[in-house]
Z-matrix of the N, CA and C atoms (Angstrom, degrees):
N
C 1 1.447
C 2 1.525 1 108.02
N 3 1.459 2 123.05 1 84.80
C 4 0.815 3 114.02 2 178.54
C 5 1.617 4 134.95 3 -73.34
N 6 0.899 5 121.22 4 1.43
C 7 1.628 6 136.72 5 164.80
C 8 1.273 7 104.24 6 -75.00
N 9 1.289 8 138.07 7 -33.26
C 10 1.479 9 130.40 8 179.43
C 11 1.455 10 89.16 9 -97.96
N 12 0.857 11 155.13 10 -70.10
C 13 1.888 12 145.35 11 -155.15
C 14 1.857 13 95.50 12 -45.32
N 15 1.287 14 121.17 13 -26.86
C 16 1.628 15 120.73 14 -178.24
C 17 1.303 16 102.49 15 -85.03
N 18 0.779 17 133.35 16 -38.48
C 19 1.488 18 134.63 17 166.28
C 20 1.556 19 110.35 18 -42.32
N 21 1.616 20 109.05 19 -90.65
C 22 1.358 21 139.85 20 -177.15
C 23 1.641 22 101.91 21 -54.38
N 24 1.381 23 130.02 22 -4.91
C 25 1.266 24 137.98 23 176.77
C 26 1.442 25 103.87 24 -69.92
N 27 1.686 26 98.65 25 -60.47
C 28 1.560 27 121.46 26 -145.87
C 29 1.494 28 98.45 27 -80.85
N 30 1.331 29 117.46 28 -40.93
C 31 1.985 30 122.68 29 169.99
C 32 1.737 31 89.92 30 -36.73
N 33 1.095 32 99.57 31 -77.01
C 34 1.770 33 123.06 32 -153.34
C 35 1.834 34 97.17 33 -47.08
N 36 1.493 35 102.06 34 -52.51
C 37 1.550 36 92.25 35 -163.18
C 38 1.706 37 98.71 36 -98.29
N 39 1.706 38 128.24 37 55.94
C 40 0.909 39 149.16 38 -170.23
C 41 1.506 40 110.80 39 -161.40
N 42 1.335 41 114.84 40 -9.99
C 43 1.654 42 121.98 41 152.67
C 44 1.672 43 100.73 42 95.97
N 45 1.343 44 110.27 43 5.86
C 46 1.342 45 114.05 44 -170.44
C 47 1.314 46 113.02 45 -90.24
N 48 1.431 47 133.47 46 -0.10
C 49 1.560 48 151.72 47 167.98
C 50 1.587 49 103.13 48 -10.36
N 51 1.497 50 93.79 49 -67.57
C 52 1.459 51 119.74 50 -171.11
C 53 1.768 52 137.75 51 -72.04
N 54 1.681 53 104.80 52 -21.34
C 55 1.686 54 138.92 53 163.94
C 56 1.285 55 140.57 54 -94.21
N 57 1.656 56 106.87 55 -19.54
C 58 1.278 57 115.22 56 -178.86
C 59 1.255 58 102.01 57 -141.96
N 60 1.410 59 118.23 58 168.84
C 61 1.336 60 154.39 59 -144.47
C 62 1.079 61 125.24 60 -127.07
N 63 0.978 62 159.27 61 69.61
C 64 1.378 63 147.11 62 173.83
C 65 1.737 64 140.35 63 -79.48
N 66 1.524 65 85.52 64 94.20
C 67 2.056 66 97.58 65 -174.71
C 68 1.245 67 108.67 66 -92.20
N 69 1.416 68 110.44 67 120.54
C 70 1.454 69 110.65 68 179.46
C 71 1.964 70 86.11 69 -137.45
N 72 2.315 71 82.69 70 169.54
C 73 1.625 72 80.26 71 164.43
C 74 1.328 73 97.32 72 -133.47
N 75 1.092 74 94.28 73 50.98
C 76 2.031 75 117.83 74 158.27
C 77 1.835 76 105.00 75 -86.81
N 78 1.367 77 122.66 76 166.50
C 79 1.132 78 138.53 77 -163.34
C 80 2.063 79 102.32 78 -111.15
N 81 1.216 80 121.11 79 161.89
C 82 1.691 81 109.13 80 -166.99
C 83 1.942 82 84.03 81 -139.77
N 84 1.537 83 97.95 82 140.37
C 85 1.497 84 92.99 83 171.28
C 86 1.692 85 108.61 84 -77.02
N 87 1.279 86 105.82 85 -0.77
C 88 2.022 87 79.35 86 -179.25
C 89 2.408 88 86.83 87 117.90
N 90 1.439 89 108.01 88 -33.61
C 91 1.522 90 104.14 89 -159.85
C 92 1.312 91 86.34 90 -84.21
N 93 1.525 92 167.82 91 -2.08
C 94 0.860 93 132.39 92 -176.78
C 95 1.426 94 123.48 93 -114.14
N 96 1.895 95 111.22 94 177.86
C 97 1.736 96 102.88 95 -144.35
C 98 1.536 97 92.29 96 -133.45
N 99 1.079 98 104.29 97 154.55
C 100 1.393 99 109.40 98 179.84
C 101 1.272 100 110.32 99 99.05
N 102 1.982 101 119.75 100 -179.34
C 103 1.624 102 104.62 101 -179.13
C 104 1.555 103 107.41 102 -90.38
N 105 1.286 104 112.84 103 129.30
C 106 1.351 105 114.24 104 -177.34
C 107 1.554 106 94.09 105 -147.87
N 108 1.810 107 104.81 106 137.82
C 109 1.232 108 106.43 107 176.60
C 110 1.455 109 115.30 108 -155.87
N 111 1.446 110 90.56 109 133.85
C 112 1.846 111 104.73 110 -129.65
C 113 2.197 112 98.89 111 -125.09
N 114 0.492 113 138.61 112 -178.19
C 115 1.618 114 142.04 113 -150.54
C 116 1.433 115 114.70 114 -0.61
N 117 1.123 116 84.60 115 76.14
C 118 1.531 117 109.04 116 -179.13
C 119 1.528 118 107.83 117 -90.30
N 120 1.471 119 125.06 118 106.53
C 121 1.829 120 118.53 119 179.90
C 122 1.318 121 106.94 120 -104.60
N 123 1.183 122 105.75 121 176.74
C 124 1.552 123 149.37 122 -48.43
C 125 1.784 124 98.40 123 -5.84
N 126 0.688 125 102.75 124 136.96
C 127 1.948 126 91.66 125 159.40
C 128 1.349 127 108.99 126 -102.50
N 129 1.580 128 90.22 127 170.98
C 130 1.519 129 110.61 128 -158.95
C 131 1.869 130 116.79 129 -66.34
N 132 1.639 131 95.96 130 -45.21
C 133 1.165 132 94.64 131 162.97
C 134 1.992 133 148.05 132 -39.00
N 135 1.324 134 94.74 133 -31.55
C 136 1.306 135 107.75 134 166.28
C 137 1.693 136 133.66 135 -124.08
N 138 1.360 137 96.95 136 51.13
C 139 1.129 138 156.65 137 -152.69
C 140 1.936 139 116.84 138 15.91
N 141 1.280 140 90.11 139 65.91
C 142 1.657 141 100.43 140 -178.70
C 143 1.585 142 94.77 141 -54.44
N 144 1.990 143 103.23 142 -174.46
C 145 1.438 144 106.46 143 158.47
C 146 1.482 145 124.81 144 -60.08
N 147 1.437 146 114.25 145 -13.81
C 148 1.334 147 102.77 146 -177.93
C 149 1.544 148 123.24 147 -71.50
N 150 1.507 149 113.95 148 -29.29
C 151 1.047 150 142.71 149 -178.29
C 152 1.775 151 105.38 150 -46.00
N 153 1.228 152 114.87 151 -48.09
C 154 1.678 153 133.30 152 179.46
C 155 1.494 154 104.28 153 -56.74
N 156 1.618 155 128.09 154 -43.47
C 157 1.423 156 120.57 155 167.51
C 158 1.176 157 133.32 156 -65.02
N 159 1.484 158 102.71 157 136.07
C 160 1.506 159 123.45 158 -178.80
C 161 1.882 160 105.86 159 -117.75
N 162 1.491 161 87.17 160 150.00
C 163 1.664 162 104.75 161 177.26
C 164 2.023 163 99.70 162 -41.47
N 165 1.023 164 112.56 163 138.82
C 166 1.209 165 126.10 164 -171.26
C 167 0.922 166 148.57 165 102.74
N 168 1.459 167 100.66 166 -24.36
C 169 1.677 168 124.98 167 -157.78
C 170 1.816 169 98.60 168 -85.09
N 171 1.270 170 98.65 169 152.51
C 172 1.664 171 111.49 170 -170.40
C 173 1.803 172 85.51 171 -87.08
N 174 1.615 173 94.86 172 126.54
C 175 1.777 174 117.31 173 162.88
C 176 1.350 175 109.94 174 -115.25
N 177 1.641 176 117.57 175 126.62
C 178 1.735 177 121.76 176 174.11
C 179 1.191 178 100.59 177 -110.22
N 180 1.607 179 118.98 178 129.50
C 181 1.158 180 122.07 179 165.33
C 182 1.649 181 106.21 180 -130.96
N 183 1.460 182 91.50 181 109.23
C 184 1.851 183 110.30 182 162.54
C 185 1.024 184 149.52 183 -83.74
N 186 0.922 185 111.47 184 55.70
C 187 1.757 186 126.74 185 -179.57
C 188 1.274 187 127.99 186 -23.29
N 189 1.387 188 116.39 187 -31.13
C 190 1.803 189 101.13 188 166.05
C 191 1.664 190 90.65 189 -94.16
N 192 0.976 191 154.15 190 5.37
C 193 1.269 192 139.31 191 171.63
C 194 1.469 193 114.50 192 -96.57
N 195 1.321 194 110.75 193 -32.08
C 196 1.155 195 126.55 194 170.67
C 197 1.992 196 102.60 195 71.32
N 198 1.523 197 85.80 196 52.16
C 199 1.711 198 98.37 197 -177.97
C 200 1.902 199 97.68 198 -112.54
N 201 1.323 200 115.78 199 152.53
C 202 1.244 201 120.57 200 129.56
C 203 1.596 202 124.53 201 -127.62
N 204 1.339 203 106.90 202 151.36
C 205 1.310 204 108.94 203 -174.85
C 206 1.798 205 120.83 204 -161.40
N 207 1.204 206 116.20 205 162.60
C 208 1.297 207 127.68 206 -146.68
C 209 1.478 208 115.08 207 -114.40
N 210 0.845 209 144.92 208 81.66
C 211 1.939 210 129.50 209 -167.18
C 212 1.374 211 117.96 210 -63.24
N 213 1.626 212 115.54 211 70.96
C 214 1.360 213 123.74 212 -156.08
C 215 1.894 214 79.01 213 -148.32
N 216 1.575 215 111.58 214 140.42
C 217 0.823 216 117.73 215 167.35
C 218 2.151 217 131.28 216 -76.52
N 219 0.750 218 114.84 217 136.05
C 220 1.718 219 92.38 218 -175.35
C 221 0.787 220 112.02 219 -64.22
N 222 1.512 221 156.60 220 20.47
C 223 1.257 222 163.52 221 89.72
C 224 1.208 223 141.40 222 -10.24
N 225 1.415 224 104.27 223 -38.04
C 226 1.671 225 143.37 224 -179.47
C 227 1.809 226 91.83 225 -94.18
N 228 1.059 227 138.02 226 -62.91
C 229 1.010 228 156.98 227 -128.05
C 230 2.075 229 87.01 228 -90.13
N 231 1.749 230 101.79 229 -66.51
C 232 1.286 231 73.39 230 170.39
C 233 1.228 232 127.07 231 -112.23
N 234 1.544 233 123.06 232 63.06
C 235 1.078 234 120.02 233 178.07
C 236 1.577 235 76.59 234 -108.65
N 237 1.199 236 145.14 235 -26.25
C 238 1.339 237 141.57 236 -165.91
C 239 1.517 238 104.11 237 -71.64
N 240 1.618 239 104.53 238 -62.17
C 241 1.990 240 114.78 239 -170.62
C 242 1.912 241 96.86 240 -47.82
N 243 1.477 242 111.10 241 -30.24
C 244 1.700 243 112.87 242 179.46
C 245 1.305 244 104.51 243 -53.92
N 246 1.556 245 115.16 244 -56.45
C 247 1.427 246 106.03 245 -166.26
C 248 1.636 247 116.91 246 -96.26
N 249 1.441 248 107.03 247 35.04
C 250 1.568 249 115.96 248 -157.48
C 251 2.100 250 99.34 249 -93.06
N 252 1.074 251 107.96 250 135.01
C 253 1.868 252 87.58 251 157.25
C 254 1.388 253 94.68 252 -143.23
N 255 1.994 254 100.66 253 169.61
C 256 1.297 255 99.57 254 -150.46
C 257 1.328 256 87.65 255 -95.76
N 258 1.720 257 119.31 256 149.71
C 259 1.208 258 119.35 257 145.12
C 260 1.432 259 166.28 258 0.47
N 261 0.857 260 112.34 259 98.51
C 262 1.868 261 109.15 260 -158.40
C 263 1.512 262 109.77 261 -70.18
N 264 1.519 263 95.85 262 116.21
C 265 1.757 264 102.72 263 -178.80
C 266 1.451 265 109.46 264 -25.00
N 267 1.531 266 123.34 265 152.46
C 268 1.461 267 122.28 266 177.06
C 269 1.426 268 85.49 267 -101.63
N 270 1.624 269 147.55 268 -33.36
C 271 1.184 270 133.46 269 178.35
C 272 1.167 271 104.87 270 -106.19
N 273 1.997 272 119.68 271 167.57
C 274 1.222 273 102.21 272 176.45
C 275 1.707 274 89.97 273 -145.61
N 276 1.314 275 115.79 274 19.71
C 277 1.546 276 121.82 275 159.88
C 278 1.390 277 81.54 276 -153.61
N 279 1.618 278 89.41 277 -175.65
C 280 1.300 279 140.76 278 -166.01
C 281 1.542 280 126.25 279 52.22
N 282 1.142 281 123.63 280 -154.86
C 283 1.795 282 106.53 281 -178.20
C 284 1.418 283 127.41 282 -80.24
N 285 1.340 284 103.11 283 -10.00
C 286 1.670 285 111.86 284 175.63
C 287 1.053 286 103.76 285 -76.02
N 288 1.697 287 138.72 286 -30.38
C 289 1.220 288 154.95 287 -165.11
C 290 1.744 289 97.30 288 -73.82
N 291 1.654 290 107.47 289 -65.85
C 292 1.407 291 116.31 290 -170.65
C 293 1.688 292 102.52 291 -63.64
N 294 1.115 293 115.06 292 -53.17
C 295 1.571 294 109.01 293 149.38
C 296 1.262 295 129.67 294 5.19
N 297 1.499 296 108.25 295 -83.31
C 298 1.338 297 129.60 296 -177.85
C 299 1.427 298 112.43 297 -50.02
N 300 1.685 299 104.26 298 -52.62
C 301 1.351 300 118.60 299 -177.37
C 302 1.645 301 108.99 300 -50.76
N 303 1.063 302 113.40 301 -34.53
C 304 1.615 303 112.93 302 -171.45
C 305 1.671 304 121.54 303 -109.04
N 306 1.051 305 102.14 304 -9.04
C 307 1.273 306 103.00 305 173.39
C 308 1.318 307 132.41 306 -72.31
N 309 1.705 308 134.88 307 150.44
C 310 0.980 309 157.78 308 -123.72
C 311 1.437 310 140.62 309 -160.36
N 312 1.511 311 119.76 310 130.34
C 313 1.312 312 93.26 311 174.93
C 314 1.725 313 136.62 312 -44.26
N 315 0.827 314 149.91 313 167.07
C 316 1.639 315 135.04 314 -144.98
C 317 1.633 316 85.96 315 -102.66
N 318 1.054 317 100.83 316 -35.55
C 319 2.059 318 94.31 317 176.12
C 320 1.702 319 104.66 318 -58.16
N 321 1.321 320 112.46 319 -7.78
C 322 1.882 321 105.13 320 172.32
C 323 1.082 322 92.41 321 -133.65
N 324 0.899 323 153.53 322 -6.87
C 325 1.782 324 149.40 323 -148.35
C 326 1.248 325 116.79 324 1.50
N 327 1.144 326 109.66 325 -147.39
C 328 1.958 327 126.49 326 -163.86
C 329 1.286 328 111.93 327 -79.61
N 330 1.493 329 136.10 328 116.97
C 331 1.296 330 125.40 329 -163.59
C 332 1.504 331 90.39 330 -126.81
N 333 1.761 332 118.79 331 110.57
C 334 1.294 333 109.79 332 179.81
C 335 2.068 334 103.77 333 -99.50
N 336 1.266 335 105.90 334 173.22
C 337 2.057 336 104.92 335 179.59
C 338 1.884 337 83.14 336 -150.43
């Protein structure tokens, strides 16, 4: 996945390995280092909880608890998903397009016809 290895590149070769975090609900080939935690569902795109975060916002991730969590009230949270809309396709043909159209959390994945 090379869109996430540029990401998880630039932390790493920016000394940030060790300070930051990276939550996405993007997919990881397996190459990257540090804590990063990546197909995370509902995804954001169709407007899971992730969708409600903005740059700033405090993220906890607990590893022997195996929690993540947000210091945003559920109040806050959906007063945000209210004013949320989804994303404007980046394609609007070809197979990246039909792609888009079908894609899925990875527990159902990509169902092409």
């Amino acid at each position: 996945m090379r869109e996430m290895l540029g990401v998880t590149a630039a932390l790493m070769g920016a000394g940030l390995g060790d300070s930051v975090t990276l939550l996405t609900d993007g997919r990881f080939s397996g190459a990257t280092r540090g804590l990063m935690a990546g197909h995370v569902a509902p995804e954001a795109a169709v407007g899971g909880p992730i969708a409600a975060l903005k740059n700033g916002d405090i993220i906890t991730f607990d590893i022997k608890a195996r929690e993540l969590s947000v210091a945003l009230s559920q109040k806050e949270i959906k007063i945000r998903l209210k004013n949320w809309k989804a994303p404007k396709p980046r394609y609007k043909s070809g197979v990246m397009a039909k792609y888009a159209r079908h894609v899925s959390s990875a527990a159902e994945g990509a169902i092409t016809t």
